[in-house]
N, C-alpha and C positions, 0 to 999 in steps of 0.2 A: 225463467232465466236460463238461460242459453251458452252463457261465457265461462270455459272451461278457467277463466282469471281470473274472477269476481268472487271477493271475499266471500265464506258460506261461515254465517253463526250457527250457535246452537244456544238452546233456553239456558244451557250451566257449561261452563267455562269460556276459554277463549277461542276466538273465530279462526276458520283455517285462512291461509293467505288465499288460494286457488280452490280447483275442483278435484285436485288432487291427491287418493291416499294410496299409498304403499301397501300391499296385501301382505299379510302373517302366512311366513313363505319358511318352512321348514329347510334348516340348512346344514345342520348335523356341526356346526363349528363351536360351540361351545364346549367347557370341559366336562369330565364324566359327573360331574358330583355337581354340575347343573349352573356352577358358577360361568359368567359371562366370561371369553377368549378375546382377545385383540383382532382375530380376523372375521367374530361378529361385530364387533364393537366396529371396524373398519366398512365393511359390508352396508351400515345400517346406517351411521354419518354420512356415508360419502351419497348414500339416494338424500337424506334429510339436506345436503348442500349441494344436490341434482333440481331442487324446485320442488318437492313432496308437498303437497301443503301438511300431509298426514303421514305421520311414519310409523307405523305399527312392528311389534318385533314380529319373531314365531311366536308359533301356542307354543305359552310356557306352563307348567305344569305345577301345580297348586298343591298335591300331594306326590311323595316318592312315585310309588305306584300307580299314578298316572300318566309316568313317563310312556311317550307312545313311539320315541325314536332315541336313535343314539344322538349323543352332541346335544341335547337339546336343553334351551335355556329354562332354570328354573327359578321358582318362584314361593317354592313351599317354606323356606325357611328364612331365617333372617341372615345367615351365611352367605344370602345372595345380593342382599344387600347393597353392597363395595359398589360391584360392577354394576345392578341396577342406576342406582346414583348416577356412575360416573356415564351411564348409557343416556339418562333421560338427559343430561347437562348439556351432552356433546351433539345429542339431536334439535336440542331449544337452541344451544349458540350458533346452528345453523340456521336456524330461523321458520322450523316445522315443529308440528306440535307431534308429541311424542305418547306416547301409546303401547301399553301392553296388552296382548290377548293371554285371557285365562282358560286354562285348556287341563281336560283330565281324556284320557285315553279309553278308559273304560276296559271292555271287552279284548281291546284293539291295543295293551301293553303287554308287548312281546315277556311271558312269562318269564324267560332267559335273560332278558333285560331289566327287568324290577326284582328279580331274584323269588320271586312267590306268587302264587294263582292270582290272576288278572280277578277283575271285580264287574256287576253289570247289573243294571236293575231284575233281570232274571237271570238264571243260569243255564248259561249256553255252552251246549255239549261240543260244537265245532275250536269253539278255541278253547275251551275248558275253565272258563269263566266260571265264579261263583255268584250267588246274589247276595249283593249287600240289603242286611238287617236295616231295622228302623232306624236305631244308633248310629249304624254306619252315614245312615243316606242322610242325617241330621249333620253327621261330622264333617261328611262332605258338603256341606252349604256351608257351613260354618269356616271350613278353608278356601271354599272362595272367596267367602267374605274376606276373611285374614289378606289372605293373597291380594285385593282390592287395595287393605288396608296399606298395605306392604308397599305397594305400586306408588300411592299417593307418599308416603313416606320416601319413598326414593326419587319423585319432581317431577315424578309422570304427570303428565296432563289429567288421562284419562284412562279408561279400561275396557277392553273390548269381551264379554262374556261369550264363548266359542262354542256356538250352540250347532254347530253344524258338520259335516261330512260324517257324520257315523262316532262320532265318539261321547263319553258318556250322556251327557244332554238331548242329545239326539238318541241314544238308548233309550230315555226316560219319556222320550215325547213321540217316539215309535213305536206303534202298537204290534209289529212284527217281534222287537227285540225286548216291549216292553208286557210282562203277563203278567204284572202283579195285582192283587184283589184287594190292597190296604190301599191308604192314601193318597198312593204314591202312582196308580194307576187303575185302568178303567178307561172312564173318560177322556176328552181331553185336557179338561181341566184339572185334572187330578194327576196326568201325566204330565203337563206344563206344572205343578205344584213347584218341585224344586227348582226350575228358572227363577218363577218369582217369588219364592223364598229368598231368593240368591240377592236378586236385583233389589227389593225392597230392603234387606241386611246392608248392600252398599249404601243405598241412599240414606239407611239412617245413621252408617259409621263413618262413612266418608264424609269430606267437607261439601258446602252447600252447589259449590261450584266444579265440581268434580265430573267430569263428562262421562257419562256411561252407555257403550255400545253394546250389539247383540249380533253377532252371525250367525244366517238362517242358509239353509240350503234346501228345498224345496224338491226335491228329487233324490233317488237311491237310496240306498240302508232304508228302505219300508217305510219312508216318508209318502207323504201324499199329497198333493200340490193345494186341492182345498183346507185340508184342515192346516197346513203353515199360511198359507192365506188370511185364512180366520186365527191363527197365533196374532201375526204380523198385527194386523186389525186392533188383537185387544191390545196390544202392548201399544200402540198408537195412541188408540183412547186413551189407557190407563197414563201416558206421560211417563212415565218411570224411567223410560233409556232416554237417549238424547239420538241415536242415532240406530238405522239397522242397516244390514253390511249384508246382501244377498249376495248368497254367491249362487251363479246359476249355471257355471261349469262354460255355457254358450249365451250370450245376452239374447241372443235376435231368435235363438233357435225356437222351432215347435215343439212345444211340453210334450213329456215322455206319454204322459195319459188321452188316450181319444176325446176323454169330451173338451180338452181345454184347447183343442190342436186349431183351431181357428183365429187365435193371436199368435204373437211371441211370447215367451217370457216372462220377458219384463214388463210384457202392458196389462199383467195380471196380479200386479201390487202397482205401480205408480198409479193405478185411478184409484188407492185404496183412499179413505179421509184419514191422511197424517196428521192433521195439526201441526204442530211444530216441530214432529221429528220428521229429523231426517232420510232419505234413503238415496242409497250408495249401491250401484251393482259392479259384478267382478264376472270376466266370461268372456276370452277372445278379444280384449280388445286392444289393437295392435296395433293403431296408426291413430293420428290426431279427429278423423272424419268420423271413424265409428264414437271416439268420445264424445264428441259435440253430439251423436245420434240418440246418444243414451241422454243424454241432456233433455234434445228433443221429444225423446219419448217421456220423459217427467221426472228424470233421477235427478237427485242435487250432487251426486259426485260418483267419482266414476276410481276404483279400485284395481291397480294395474300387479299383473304378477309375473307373467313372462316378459312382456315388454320392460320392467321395471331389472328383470336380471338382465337384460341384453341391452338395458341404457341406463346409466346410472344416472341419465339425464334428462332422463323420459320430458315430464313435466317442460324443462327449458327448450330444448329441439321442437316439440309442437308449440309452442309459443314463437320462438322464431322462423319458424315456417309450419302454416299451420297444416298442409298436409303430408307433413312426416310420416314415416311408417318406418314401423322397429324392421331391423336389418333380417333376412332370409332367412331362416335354418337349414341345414347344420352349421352351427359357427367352432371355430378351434377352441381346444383350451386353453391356450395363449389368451386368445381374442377375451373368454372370461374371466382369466385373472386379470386381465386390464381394465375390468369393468370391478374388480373389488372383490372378485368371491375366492374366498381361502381354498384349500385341497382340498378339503372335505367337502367343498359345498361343490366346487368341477367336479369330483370324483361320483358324487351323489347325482349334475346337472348329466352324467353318460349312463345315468339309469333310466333315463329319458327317451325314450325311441325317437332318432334323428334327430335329436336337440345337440350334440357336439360329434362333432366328427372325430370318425376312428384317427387313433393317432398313426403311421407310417410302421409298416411293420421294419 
């Protein structure tokens, strides 16, 4: 299947309209105390009534001290409640299915920002990270769960578990960042232990039809492109998610490691045997041709991140002409307020080298 327009089910809940989901795009707009702001709640509707079939928020963060940025939407409490609610409502009355990623920071929560030593399956001298205890790494599966639970109580569809770009999950399943000698590492399966702690706690608290996602990233932070390979794989087998969410930084590119340099990418999970899950890549893709491409290559949906801040239209624009392509960079910050994103999310889109133009001195 080839139609970036053609309904995509899954085995537990409801089906996306398109091929299209909205990437968990950090944006600093929410309030300090993790409750939802107006200018994410604005930011996040107006992609869900751009054509998204999928609208995922940012990682939000499951405990205090997993906060990994400022503004950032939370999840750890039921204080967040309100705004979740009125977030999941205002993205289903537009007619996309609505989605929270569950995110802890790990290593990578700016100590000055969570107010106490950041946390990490070992302890790492470079950010001054501790290792959490047996207790700890138990509490922390158990607030994802919660968090999951929390998600479905506020009308989310589904849940996207944020096992990627270096933060805690990817601590656990990285044998660079991961040295522990108990359960919890070693092998790989030992280091995958806490995902599917995690994933199997949703499946049995959550409702039957509850969708559940997983973000892999296959390169950097001491990943290594075979053993997420062979993750990907079990967790296919085993059925437990509904979907998985590669993010591969460049879809087409040549793997960072010599032996795999003879594909792309992405044609080093789409010949995996899925079964019924899904897989979705995110990676440069900027105009309506490279979507259909990732299609072609075997993805069943294609995850937009910069195209999706510079259109809030994305999805509708390649549908009416299907070889659209997101507009040039540098664009003004005018040009991104017009597109929906608050101060804080311009302010944060000029820490981007050539993503917005200097303003006139």
């Amino acid at each position: 299947m080839t139609d970036l327009f053609a309904p995509l089910s899954f085995v537990r809940g409801p089906a996306l309209k398109n091929r299209f989901m909205l990437a968990p795009l950090t944006n600093l707009q929410s309030h300090p105390d993790g409750r939802l702001s107006d200018d994410e709640f604005n930011w996040l509707t107006l992609r869900a009534r751009g054509g998204f079939g999928l609208t995922m928020t940012c990682a939000s963060h499951v405990q205090a001290i997993g906060q990994g940025f400022p503004g950032q939407l939370g999840i750890y409490s039921d204080d967040h409640l309100e705004g979740l609610a009125r977030l999941a409502a205002g993205i289903k009355a537009a007619g996309s299915r609505a989605f929270v990623q569950l995110h802890h920071a790990g290593m990578r929560a700016p100590a000055g920002l969570i107010g106490t030593q950041p946390v990490c399956p070992s302890a790492d001298a470079e950010t001054g990270a501790r290792e959490l205890g047996i207790a700890e790494v138990e509490q922390l599966t158990e607030d994802f769960i919660v968090a999951a639970q929390r998600a479905e109580r506020a009308g989310f569809d589904g849940v996207e578990v944020h096992c990627a770009h270096g933060y805690i999950l990817t601590q656990f399943l990285s044998p660079e960042t991961n040295r522990r000698t108990d359960l919890y590492g070693g092998s790989l399966e030992d280091r995958s232990r806490i995902i599917q702690d995690i994933l199997w706690g949703i499946r049995a608290r959550c409702r039957e039809n509850f969708t559940v996602g997983v973000r892999l990233s296959p390169e950097r932070f001491g990943m290594k492109l075979a053993e997420v390979r062979t993750f990907a794989q079990t967790l296919m087998h085993q059925a437990q998610v509904d979907f998985i969410d590669l993010s591969l930084w460049d879809v087409f590119k040549a793997p960072n490691e010599e032996e795999f340099k003879d594909r792309p990418l992405i044609d080093w999970f789409t010949d995996l045997e899925r079964g019924d899950v899904r897989l979705g890549v995110a990676g440069k893709i900027m105009d309506g041709a490279t979507a259909r491409r990732c299609l072609e290559h075997g993805a069943d949906f294609v995850i937009l991140g910069r195209a999706a801040i510079l259109h809030h239209d994305f999805p509708l624009r390649v549908q009416a002409d299907p070889g659209f392509k997101a507009v040039s960079l540098p664009v003004t910050a005018e040009y991104l307020r017009n597109e929906g994103l608050g101060p804080a999310f311009v302010g944060y889109m000029g820490t981007w080298k050539g993503f917005v133009q200097a303003e006139p001195a």
